[in-house]
C-alpha positions, -999 to 999 in steps of 0.1 A, spaced: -102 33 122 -88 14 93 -54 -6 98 -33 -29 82 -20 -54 98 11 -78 91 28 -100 110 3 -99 138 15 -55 139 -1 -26 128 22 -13 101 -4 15 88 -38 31 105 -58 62 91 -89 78 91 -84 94 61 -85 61 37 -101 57 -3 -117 27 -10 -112 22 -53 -121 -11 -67 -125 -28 -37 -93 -20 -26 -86 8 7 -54 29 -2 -42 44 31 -24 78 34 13 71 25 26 90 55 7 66 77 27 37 67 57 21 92 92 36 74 108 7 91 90 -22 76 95 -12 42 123 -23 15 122 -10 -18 110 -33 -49 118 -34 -87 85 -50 -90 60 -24 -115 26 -28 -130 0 -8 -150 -35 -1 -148 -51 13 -174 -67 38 -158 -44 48 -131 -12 42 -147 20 25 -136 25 9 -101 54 1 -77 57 -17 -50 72 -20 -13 81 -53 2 78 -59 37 99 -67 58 110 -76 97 117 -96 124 127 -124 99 99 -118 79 96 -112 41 64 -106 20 76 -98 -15 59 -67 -30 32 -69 -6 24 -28 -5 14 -5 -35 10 28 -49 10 47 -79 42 76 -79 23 96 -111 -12 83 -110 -27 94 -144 -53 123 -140 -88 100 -136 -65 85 -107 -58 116 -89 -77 100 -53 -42 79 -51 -19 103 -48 7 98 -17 -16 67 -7 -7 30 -5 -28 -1 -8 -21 -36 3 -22 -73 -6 -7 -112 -1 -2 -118 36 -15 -81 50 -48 -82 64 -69 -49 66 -96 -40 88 -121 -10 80 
């Protein structure tokens, strides 16, 4: 089953993942509530539209914008809805 892993803990696991460009975006409700802290931090994608981020955070541990997703994924992008994808220090195993 595919996890991500931070800080040496599991802070998402699904079977229901989408792999897009590489990258495997993970069912939204399978990610830890209480690892997560809100971000300013937005980007866009051409194709799927505007992105915001989560930064992580516990146990003394920070990883800036670290976590994903698109909130109004444009229509070509419609596999990303609810789902989250991760980078920088979070390590995922399929």
């Amino acid at each position: 089953m595919p996890k991500a892993i931070w800080n040496d803990e599991i802070i998402a696991e699904s079977d229901d993942t989408v792999v897009i460009e590489g990258n495997i975006y993970f069912p939204r409700s399978s990610l830890r509530e209480d690892v997560l802290r809100p971000s300013e931090t937005h980007s866009v994608c051409v194709w799927k539209g505007k992105a915001s981020y989560y930064t992580l955070e516990a146990n003394g541990h920070v990883s800036e914008d670290a976590v994903w997703y698109y909130p109004e994924p444009k229509p070509d992008a419609k596999a990303v809805i609810d789902r989250v994808a991760f980078w920088k220090d979070v390590k995922v195993e399929a």
